[in-house]
N, C-alpha and C positions, 0 to 999 in steps of 0.2 A: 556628471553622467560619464560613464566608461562604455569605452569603445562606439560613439555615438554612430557612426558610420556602418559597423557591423550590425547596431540593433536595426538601423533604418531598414537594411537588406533585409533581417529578418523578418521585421514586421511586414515589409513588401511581398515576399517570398508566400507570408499568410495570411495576405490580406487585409492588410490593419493599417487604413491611412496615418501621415500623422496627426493629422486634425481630430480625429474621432479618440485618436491613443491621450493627446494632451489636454483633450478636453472631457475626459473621462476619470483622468487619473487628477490633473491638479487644478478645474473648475469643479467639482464636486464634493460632495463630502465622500469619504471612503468607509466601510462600515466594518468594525470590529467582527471577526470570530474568533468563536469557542475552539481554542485550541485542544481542549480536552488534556491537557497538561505533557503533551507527545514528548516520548524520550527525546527529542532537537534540542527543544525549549524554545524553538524558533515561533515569531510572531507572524499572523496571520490576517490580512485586510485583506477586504472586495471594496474593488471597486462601486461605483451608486448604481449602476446595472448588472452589477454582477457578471458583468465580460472578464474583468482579469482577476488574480489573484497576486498580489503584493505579497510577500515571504522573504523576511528579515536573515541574513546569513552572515554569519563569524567574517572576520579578517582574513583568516585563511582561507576560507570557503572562495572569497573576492578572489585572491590570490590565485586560485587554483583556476577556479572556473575562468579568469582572463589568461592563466597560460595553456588552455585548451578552449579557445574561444573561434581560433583558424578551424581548426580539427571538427569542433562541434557545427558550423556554420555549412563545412562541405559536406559533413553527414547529412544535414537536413535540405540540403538541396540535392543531394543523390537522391535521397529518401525521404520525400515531400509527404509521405503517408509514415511519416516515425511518428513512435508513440511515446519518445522521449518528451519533455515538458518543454514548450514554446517558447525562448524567450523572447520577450518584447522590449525590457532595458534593465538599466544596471544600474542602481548609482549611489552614493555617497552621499548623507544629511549630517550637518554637525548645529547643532543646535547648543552650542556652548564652546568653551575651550580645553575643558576636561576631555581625557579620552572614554571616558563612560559618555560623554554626551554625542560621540562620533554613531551614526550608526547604517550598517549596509542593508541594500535591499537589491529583491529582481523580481520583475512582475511579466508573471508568465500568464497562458491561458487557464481558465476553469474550466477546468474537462467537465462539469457537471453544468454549463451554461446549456440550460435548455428549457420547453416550456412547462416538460412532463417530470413528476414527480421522481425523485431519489429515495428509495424506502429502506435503503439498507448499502452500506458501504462495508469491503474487502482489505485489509491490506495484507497483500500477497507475498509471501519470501520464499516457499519451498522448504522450509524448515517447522520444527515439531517444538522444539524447546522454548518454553513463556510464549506460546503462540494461539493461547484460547484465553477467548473473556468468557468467565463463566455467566451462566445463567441469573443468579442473583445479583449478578453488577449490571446485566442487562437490563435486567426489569427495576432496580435502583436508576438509573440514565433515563429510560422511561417515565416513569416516574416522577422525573427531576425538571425534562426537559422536552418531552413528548418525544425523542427522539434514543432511536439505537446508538450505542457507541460504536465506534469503526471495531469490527470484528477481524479477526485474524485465523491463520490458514487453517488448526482444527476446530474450527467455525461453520471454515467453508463448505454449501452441502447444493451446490447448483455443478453443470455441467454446461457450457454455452455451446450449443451444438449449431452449427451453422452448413451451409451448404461445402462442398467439398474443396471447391474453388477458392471458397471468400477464407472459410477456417487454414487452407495451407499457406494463403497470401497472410495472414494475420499471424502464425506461427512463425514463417518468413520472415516478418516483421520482426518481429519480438527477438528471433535469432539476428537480428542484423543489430536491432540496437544492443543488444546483449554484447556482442560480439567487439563492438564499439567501444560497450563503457569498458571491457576488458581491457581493450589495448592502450584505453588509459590511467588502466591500474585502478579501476572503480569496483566498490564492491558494497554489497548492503542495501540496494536499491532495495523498492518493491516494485509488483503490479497492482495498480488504486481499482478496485472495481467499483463502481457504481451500479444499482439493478433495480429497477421499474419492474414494479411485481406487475403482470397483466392481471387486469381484474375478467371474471367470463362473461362475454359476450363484448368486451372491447375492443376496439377496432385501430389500425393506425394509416395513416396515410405516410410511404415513404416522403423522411421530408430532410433534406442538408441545409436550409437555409439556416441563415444565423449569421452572427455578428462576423465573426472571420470566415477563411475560406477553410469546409471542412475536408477530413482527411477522405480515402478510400474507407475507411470503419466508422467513419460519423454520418451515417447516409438516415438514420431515424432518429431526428429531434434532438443529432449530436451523441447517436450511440448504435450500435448493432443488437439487430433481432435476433433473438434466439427460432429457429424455425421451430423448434418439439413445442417449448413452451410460452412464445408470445413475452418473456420478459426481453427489457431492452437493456444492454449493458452497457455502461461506458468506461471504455477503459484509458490509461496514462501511466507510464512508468515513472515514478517519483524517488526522490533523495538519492540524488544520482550526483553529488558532490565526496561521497567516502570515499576515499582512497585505505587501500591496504596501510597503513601505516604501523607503528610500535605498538599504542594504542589498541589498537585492534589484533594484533599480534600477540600481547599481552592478556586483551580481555579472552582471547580463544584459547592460550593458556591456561587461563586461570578456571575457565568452566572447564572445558573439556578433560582438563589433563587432575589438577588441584582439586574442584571443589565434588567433582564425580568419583574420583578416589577415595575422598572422604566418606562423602553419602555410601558409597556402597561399602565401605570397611564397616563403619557404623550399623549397617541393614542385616551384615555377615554375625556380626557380632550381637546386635540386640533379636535380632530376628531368626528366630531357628526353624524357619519352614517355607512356603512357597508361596504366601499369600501377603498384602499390607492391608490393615484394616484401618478404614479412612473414617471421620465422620462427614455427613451429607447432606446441605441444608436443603429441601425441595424449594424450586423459587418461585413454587406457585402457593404454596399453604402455608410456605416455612418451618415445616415440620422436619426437626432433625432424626437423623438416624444412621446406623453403622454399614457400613459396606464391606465387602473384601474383594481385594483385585491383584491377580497372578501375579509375579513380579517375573514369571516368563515372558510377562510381552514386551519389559527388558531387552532380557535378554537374547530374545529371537528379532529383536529390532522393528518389535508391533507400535502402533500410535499409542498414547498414554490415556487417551480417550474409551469413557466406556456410555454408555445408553444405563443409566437407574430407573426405578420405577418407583415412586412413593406410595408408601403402604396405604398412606393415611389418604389422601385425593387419587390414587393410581394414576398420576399425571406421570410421563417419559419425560425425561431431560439428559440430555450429554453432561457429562461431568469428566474433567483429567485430572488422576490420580497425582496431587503434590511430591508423594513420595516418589514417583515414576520419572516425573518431570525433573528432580532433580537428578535421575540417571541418565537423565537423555542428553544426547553428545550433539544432537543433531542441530546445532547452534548456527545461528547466522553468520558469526564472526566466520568467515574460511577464508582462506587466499583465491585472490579474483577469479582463475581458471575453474578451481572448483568452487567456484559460486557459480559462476555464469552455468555449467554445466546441469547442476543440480535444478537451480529455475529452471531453464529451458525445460530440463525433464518433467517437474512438477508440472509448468504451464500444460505441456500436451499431454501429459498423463490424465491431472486433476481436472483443468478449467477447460481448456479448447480441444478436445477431440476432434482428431479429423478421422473421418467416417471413409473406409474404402468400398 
């Protein structure tokens, strides 16, 4: 166990005896998830109640996250309502003598511990480029497992409107932790949304009870109301271990600068007019068929998302133009300042509007 004195403050600071923490995690069985195969590759357990979330991390990741462990400890007691990810401990299993058999983990809270369904999950960047799952991998996931895959930001089609108060203390938020992973040189996070569709005529009773101690924004069932539309969202800022490094210095090269240059020499040269013509499978009939989409919205810096309509069942589905997407610059990889910026912007543009 690493830093065992800092996690206990932690878990104190949230509520989390240790009796209920060690008898949770290693009296019980822990229960496998569906990773969904997430760019990390990182491993993924619940605990038997589903209170915390076990999440496997790299060597460096260890490394990192214990020389910013002071730093992180006084954020969360300035800011006992951050939506940074809880941790509760750290530590180290070797189940052999090889170094393959070494392996690190940290079990933080499940921001989705609650008693009310999750019908659709967010992962949020602020960014356009590989940032939509289309419709026919949706209804494939469905299909596969009764369940939506985590969708991404041109996905997302909700607005959390909240009262004037709650939404500028929650933007607050978001700006403080943002601000935070900045200064230490974090970058690539997201925001995890969770959303409880309300069904009409459902009803809620505010309610914060639960297994820890919940934040300012967990006051329903471990999530905040939407006042317009009665859904409940729960949110958490995740993958908050990247650092700007080469790496990622490299990867923002190679899209933004490399492989966008190509694409569009390529577009210049086989393409001699102002439209790309896509084919389009409907993911409701599966009936294929041809499209045509500007390649101005390129270049006037539009989303690569359009609304189709299938001839054949007239069903509407969003679809993003591949050929679009490979022009689009608007990549996650950026250096910290302008990452934290561009979220922050997204958040109160897209997702939390504060209403004057």
């Amino acid at each position: 166990s690493y830093a065992p004195l800092v996690m206990k403050r932690l878990r104190t600071l949230f509520g989390v005896s240790d009796d209920s923490f060690c008898e949770n995690l290693f009296s019980s069985k822990l229960e496998v998830t569906n990773n969904e195969g997430g760019a990390s590759g990182s491993i993924f357990l619940f605990s038997s109640d589903r209170h915390f979330v076990i999440k496997s991390l790299t060597k460096d990741e260890v490394s990192f996250l214990r020389s910013i462990l002071e730093e992180w400890y006084n954020h969360c007691v300035t800011y006992v309502n951050t939506l940074l990810p809880r941790i509760y401990g750290l530590f180290k299993i070797a189940v052999g003598t090889r170094t393959q058999d070494i392996y690190y983990f940290m079990v933080v809270n499940n921001v989705f511990d609650s008693p009310i369904s999750v019908d659709e999950i967010y992962d949020l960047k602020g960014s356009t480029s590989n940032r939509f799952v289309e419709p026919v991998k949706q209804k494939e996931a469905l299909r596969k497992s009764g369940k939506l895959p985590t969708l991404k930001d041109l996905n997302w089609k909700y607005r959390i409107h909240l009262n004037a108060g709650v939404a500028s203390e929650l933007c607050q938020q978001i700006k403080f932790d943002t601000l935070f992973l900045l200064s230490m040189h974090i970058m690539d996070y997201s925001l995890l949304v969770g959303v409880h569709i309300a069904k009409p005529g459902q009803t809620y009773t505010p309610s914060n009870s639960g297994y820890t101690r919940r934040s300012r924004f967990q006051d329903y069932y471990g999530g905040t109301r939407c006042s317009v539309t009665g859904n409940i969202y729960f949110l958490n800022i995740i993958d908050v271990l990247q650092t700007y490094n080469y790496k990622k210095k490299l990867e923002r090269f190679m899209k933004a600068k490399v492989l966008t240059t190509v694409t569009s020499y390529m577009l210049k040269k086989d393409i001699q007019q102002e439209y790309v013509q896509e084919e389009v499978q409907c993911s409701n009939c599966g009936h294929k068929e041809k499209f045509r989409f500007p390649l101005s919205n390129q270049v006037h810096g539009n989303r690569c998302a359009f609304h189709v309509s299938c001839r054949r069942c007239n069903i509407s589905s969003e679809y993003v133009s591949h050929v679009l997407q490979k022009l689009d610059q608007n990549i996650s990889s950026l250096e910290p300042e302008a990452y934290q910026k561009r979220f922050l912007s997204f958040i109160k543009a897209k997702v939390i509007p504060i209403l004057k």
